[in-house]
Steps between C-alpha positions, in 0.01 A plus 500: 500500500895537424552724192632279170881475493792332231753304647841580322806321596883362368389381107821271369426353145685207424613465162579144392417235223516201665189418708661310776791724534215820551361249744741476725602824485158648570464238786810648643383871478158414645710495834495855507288669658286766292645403204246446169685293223407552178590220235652541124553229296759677305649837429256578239230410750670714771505787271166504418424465902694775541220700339239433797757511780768666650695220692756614812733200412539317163653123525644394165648188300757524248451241262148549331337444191378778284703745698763406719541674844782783355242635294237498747694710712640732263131572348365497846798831585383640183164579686532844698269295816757276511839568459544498843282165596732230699486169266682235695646242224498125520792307364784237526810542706734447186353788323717750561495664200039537529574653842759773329223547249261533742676745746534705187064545464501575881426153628456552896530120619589186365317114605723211394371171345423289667230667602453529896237668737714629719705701235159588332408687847841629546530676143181694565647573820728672395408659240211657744730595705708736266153610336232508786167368419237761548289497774128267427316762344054478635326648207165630634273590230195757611193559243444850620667775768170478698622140532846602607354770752264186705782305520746774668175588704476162575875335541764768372489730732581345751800406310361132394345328195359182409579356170385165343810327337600240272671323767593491875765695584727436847452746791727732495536571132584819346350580220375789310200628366393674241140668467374504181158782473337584225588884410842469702753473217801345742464230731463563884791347638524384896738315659352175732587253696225121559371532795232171408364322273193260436581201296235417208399530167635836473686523828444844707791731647506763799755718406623780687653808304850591696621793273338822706573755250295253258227526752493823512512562106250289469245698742589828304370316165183370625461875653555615154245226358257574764474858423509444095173238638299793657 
């Protein structure tokens, strides 16, 4: 049985009051891989988002009711999480004067209107590449240490572990993990790469651990847990 993992990947929210204009914008982004979009129907709704996640990317309109885009973005830098998040701004060509505005909150991209997938993709892009998207995170969750000692018994040690997921990942994936144990007050961190997977309900990956000093960390701690056990 694979141990219980959290798939974290890319999260854009898309900020924009017009339904069919968030649409086709979040049809465009679904072209990328690992990306979750998150919707806001306005700033206001964005903000209050912004309490329950921490996007990598935020996608913006100017022209909004209740709070136009300006004020979303100079609110949103007033929060310490996310002064330095990269919001990619959509807007017409002729509006010089929003992009000057914009470049002056930190605006990282710009999509002109009309609104097309390919520039969509590109923005993000870009933006990725001058801030690099961290690496799809496996949250494994254990209910005790004597749990996390049968599975290193079991798959660790010999520098493996099976994980049920939230979705398939390709072979060849890197990806980290974090161990979460009861008792253990920071995460056990390893570095992996997909060896497998089995599609399903809650698809299952091989993963093999390629970070060596990891590996070896990792035995000293279950030595230390082992003993603390006797």
């Amino acid at each position: 049985m694979g141990s219980s993992a959290k798939y974290v990947a890319m999260v854009i929210l898309v900020v924009e009051d017009s339904a069919s204009m968030r649409q086709l914008v979040c049809s465009a982004l679904a072209r990328i891989k690992s990306a979750i979009v998150v919707e806001a129907l306005d700033a206001v709704d964005a903000l209050d988002k912004l309490g329950e996640i921490h996007p990598d990317i935020i996608m913006t309109d100017i022209n909004m009711p209740q709070m136009d885009g300006f004020t979303f973005i100079a609110r949103l830098r007033q929060r310490p999480e996310h002064r330095a998040t990269p919001v990619i701004v959509l807007t017409t060509e002729s509006d010089e004067h929003d992009r000057e505005r914009a470049s002056s909150l930190g605006v990282a991209a710009y999509v002109t209107k009309p609104i097309r997938v390919h520039d969509v993709v590109a923005a993000v892009a870009a933006v990725v590449g001058e801030h690099p998207a961290p690496a799809i995170v496996l949250r494994v969750a254990y209910d005790s240490v004597a749990d996390l000692i049968d599975d290193y018994a079991a798959t660790l040690v010999r520098g493996e572990i099976v994980v049920s997921n939230a979705r398939v990942l390709a072979d060849g994936t890197a990806v980290e993990l974090a161990l979460d144990v009861p008792g253990i007050a920071d995460a056990i961190r390893l570095t992996g790469v997909v060896r497998s997977s089995i599609p399903g309900d809650e698809p299952t990956l091989a993963i093999e651990l390629v970070d060596g000093a990891q590996r070896a960390a990792l035995a000293r701690t279950i030595e230390t847990l082992r003993s603390i056990d006797r």
